[in-house]
VOLUM-76313 format. One record per atom (N, C-alpha, C): residue number from 1; residue in three letters; atom name; z, x, y. Coordinates in Angstrom, 3 decimals. Layout:
<tortors>
+-----+------+------+----------+----------+----------+
!  nr ! rest ! atom !        w !        u !        v !
+-----+------+------+----------+----------+----------+
! NUM !  ALA !   CA !        Z !        X !        Y !
...
+-----+------+------+----------+----------+----------+
</tortors>
This chain:
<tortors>
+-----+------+------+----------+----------+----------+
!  nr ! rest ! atom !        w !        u !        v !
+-----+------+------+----------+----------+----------+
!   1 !  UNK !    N !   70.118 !   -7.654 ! -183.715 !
!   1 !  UNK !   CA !   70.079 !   -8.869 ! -184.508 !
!   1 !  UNK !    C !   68.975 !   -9.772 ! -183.970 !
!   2 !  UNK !    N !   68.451 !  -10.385 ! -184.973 !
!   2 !  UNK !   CA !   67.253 !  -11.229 ! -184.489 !
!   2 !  UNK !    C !   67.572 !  -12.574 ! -184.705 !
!   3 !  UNK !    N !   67.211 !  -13.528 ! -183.424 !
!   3 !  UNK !   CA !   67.613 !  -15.023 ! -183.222 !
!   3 !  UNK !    C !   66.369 !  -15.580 ! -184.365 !
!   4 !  UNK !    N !   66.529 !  -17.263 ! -184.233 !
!   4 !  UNK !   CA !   65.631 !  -18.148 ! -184.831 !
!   4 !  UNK !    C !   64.236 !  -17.677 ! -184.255 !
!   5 !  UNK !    N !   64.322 !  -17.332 ! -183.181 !
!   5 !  UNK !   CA !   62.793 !  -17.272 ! -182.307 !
!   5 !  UNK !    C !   62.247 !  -15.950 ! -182.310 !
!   6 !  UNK !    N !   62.968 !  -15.126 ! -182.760 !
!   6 !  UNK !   CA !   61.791 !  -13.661 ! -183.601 !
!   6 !  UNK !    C !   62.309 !  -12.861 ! -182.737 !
!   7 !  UNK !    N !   62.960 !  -12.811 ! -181.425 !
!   7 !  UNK !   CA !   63.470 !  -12.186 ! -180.397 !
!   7 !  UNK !    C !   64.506 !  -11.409 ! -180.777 !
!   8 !  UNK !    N !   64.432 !   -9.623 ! -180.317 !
!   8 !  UNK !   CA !   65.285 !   -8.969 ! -180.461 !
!   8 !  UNK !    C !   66.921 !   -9.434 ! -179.354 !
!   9 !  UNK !    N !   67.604 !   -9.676 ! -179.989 !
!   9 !  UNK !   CA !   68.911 !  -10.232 ! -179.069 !
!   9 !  UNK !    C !   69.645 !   -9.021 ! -178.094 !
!  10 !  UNK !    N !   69.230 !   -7.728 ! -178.694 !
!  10 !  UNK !   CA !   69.983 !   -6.796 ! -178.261 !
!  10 !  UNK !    C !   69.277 !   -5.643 ! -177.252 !
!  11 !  UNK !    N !   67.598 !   -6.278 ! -176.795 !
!  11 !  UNK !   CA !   67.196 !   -5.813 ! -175.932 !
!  11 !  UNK !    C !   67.117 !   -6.434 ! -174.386 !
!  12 !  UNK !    N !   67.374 !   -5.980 ! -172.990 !
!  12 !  UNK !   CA !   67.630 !   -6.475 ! -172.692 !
!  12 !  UNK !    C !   66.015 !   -7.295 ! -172.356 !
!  13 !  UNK !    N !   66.082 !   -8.503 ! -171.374 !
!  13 !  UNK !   CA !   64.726 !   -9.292 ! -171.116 !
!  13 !  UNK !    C !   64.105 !   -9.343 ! -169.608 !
!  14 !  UNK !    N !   63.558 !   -8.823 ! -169.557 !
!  14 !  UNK !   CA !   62.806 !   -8.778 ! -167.693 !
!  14 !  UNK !    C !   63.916 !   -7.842 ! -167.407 !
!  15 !  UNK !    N !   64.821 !   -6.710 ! -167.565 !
!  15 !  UNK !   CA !   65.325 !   -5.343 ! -166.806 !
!  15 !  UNK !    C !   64.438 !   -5.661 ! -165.064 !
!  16 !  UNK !    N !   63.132 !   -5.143 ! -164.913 !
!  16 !  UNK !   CA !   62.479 !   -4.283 ! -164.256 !
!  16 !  UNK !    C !   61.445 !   -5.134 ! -163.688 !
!  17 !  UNK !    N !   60.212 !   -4.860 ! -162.628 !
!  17 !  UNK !   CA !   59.210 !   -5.217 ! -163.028 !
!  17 !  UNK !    C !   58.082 !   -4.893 ! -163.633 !
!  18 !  UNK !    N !   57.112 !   -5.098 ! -163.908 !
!  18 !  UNK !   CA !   56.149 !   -5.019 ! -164.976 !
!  18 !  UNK !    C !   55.786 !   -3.757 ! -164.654 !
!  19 !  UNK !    N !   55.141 !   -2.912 ! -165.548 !
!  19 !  UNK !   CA !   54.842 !   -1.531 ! -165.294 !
!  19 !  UNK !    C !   53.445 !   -1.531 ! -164.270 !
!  20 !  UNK !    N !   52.638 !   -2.607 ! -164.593 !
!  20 !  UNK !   CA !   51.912 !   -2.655 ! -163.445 !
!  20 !  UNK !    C !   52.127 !   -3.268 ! -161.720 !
!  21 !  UNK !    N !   52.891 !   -3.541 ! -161.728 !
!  21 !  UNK !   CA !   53.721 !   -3.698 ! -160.370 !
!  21 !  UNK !    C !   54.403 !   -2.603 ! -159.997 !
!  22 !  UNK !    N !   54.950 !   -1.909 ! -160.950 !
!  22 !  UNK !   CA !   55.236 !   -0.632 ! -160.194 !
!  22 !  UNK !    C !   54.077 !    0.452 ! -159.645 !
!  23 !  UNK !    N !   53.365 !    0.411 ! -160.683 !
!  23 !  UNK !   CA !   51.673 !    1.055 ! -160.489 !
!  23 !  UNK !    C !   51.104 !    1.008 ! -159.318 !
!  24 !  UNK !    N !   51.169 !   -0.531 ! -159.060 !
!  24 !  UNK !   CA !   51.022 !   -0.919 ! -157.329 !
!  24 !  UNK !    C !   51.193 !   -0.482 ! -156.463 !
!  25 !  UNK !    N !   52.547 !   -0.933 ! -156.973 !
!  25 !  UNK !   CA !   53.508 !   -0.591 ! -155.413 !
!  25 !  UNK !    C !   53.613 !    1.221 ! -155.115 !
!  26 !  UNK !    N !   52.974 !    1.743 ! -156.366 !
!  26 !  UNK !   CA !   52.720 !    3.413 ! -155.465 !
!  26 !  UNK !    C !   51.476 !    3.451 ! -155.460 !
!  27 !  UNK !    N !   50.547 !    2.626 ! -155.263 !
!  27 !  UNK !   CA !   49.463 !    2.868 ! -154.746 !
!  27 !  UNK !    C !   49.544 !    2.948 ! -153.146 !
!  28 !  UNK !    N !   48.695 !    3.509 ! -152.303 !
!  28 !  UNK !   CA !   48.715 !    3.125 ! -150.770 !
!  28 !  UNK !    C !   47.789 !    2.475 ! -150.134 !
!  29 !  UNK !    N !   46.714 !    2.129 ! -151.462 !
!  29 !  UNK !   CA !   46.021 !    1.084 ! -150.548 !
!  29 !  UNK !    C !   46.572 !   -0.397 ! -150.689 !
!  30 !  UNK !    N !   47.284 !   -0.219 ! -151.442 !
!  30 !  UNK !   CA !   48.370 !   -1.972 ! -151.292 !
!  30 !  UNK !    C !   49.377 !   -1.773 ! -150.212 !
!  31 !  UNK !    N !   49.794 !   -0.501 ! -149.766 !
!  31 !  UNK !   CA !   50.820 !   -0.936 ! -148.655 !
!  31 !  UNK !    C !   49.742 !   -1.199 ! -147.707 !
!  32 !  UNK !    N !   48.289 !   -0.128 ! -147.399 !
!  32 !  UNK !   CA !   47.606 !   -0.560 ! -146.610 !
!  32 !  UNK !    C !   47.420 !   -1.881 ! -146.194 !
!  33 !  UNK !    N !   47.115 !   -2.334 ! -147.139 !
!  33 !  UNK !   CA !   46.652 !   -4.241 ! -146.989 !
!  33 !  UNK !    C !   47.847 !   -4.743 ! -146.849 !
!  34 !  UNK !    N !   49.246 !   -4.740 ! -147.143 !
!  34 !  UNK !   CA !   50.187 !   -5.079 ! -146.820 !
!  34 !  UNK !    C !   50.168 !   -5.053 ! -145.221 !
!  35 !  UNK !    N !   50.544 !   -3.994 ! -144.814 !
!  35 !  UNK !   CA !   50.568 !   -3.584 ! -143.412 !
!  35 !  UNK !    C !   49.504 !   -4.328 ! -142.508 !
!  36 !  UNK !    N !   47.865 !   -4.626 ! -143.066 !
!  36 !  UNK !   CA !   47.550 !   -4.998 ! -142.262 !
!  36 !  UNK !    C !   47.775 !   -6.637 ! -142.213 !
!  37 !  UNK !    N !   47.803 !   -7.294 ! -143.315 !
!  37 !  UNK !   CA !   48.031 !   -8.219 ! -142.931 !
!  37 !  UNK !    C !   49.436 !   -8.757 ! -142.687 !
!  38 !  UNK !    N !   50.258 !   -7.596 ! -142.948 !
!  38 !  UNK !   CA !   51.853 !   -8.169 ! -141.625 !
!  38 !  UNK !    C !   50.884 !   -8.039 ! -139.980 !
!  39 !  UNK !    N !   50.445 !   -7.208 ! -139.721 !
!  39 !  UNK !   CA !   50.150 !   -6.783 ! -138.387 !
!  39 !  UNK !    C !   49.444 !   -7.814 ! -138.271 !
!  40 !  UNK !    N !   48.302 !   -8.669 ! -138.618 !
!  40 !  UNK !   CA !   47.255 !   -9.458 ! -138.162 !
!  40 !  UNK !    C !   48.511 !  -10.877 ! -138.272 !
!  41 !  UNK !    N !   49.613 !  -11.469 ! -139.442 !
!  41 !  UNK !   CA !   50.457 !  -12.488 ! -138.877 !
!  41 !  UNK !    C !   51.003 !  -12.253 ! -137.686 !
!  42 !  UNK !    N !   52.131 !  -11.066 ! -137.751 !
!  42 !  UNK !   CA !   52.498 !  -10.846 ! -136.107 !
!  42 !  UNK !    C !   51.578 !  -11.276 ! -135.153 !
!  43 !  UNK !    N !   50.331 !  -10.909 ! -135.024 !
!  43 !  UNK !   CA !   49.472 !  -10.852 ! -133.925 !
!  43 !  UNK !    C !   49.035 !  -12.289 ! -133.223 !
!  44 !  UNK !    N !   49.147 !  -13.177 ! -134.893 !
!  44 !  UNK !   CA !   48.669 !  -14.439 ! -134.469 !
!  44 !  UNK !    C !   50.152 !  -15.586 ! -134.445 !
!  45 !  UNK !    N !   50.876 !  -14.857 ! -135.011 !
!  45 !  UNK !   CA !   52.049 !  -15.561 ! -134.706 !
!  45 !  UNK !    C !   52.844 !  -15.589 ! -133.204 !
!  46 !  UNK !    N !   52.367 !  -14.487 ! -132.883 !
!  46 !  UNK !   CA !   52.905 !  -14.208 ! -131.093 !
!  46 !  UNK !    C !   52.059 !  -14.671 ! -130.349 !
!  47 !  UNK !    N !   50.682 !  -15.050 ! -130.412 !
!  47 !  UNK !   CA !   49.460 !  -15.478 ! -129.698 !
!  47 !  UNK !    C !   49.376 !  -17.234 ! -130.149 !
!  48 !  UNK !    N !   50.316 !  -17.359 ! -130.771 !
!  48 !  UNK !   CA !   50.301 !  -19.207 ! -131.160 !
!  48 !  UNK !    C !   52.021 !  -18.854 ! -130.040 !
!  49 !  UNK !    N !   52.786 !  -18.535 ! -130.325 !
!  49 !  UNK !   CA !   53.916 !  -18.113 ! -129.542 !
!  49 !  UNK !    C !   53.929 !  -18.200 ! -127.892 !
!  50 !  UNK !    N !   53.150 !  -17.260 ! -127.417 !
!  50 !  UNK !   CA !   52.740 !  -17.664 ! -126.246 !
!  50 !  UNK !    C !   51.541 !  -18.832 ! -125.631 !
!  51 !  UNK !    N !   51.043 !  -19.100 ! -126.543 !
!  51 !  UNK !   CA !   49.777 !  -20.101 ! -126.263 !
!  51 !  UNK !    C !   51.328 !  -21.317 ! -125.828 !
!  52 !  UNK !    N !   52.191 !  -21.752 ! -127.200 !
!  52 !  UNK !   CA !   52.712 !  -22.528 ! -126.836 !
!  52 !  UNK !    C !   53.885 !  -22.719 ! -125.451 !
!  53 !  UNK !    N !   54.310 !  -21.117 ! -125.060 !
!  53 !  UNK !   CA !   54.959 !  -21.199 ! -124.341 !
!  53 !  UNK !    C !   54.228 !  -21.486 ! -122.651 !
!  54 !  UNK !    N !   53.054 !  -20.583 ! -122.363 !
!  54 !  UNK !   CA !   52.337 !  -20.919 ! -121.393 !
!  54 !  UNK !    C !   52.222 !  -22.758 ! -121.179 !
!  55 !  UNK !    N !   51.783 !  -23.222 ! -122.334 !
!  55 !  UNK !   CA !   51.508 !  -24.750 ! -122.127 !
!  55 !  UNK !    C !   52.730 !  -25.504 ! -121.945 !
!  56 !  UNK !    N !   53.939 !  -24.905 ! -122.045 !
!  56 !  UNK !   CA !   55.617 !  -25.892 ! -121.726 !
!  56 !  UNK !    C !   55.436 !  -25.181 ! -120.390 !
!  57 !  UNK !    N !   55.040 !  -24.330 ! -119.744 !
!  57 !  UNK !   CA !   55.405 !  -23.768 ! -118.418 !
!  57 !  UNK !    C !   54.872 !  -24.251 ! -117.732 !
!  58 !  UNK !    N !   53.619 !  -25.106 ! -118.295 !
!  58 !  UNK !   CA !   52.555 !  -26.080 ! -117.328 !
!  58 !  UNK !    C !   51.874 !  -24.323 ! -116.907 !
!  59 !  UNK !    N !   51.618 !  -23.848 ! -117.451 !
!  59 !  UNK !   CA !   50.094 !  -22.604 ! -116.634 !
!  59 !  UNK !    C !   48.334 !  -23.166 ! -116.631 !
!  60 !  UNK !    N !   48.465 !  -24.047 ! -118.208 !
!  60 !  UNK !   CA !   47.221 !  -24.461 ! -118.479 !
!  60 !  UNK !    C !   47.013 !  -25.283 ! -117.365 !
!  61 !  UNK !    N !   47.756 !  -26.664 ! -116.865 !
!  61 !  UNK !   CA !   47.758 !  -27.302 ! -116.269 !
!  61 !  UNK !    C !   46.449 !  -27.187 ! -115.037 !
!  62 !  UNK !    N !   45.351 !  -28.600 ! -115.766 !
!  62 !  UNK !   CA !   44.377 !  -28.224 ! -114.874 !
!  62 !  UNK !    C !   44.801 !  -29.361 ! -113.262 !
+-----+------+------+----------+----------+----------+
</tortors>
């Protein structure tokens, strides 16, 4: 049955995601770039991590 707005009522709406997001997501050069840039946050998230912890320990301390 069709509403005021031209829309089939009896299909469902967004199920899934888009067929090109799935396309993606089996590509491997998107997990590639995924991966690297988890690895490059980790890297700088643990190196702001310890920057801040060295400086509460007083190490910088000239």
């Amino acid at each position: 049955m069709t509403g005021g707005d031209g829309v089939d009522d009896d299909e469902p709406a967004g199920d899934g995601p888009a067929p090109g997001w799935r396309a993606a997501a089996r590509d491997r050069r998107v997990w590639a770039i995924l991966a690297v840039v988890a690895f490059l946050l980790v890297c700088c998230c643990s190196a702001a991590a310890g920057t801040l912890l060295a400086l509460s320990a007083g190490l910088f301390a000239a």
